[in-house]
N, C-alpha and C positions, 0 to 999 in steps of 0.2 A: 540410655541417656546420651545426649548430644554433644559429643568432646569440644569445650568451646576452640580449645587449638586448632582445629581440623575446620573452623568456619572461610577463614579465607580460601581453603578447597573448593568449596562449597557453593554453586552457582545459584542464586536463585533465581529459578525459570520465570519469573513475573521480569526480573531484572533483563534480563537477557531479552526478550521481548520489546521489550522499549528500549533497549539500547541498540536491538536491531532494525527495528521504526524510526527510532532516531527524531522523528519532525512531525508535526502536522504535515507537511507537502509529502512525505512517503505514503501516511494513512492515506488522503486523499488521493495519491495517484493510482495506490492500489483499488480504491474506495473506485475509481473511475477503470480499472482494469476489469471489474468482475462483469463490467458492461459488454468487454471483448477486446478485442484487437485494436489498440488505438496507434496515431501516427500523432508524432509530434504537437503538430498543429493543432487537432485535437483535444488534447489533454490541455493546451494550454487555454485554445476556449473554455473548456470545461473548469478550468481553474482560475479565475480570474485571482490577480494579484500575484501571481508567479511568473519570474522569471523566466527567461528562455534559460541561463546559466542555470538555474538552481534548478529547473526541470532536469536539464540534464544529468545535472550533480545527484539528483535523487535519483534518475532512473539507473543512472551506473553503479550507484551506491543498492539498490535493490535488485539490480541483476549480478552484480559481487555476490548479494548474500541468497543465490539461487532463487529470489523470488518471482523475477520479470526474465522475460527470454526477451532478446532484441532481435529478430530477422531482418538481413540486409534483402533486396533485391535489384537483381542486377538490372536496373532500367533506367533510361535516359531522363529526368533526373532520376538518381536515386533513389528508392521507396525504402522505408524504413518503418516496421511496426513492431507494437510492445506488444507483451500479452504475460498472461500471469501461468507460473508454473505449477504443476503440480502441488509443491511445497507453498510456493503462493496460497493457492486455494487453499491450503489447512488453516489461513486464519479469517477464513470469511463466518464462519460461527461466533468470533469475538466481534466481528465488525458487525450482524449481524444485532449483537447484545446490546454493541455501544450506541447502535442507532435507534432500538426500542427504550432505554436508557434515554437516551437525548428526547427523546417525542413525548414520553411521559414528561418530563423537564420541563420539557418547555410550554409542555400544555397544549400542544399545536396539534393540527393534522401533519398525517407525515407530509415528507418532502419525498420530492420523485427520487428515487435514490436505487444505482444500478444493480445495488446489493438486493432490494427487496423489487419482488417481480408477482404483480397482483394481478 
């Protein structure tokens, strides 16, 4: 039986999850990494309604939590691209779910979406 004192020990891994997603703009940027290697400009096409700030705010905030790697290269201007790590990749199975989830919902054909590859 479950000592209820010992709960706030106690992580619940659904919790954590979403507290480490934090946003729709994290899903979505991830949602947009499983496509490959994206650069800035990029993601923010692919994202309409997102900031240039708040892109950045999420990509820093998911390459803190190991999920996005950032590569510099050293070229006249600067090249800079994301990509999803390792640890990234372990939540393309839920992303996968939430998109079969959504398409049933909504009743629709899917949408072109980088996660599912037909």
């Amino acid at each position: 039986m479950l000592d209820l004192s010992q709960c706030s020990e106690i992580k619940c891994p659904i919790q954590f999850v979403v507290d480490l997603l934090d946003n729709k703009w994290s899903v979505l940027v991830l949602r947009e990494l499983f496509g490959g290697d994206r650069r800035t400009h990029e993601l923010l096409a692919a994202l309409p309604g997102i900031s240039t700030k708040t892109l950045t705010q999420r990509l820093r905030e998911l390459e803190a939590q190991g999920l996005v790697e950032r590569r510099v290269y050293a070229e006249i201007p600067p090249r800079v691209e994301y990509s999803l790590t390792s640890k990234g990749h372990q939540i393309q199975p839920v992303m996968v779910a939430l998109h079969q989830v959504g398409s049933q919902w909504l009743e629709q054909e899917s949408c072109v979406c980088p996660l599912i590859r037909g």
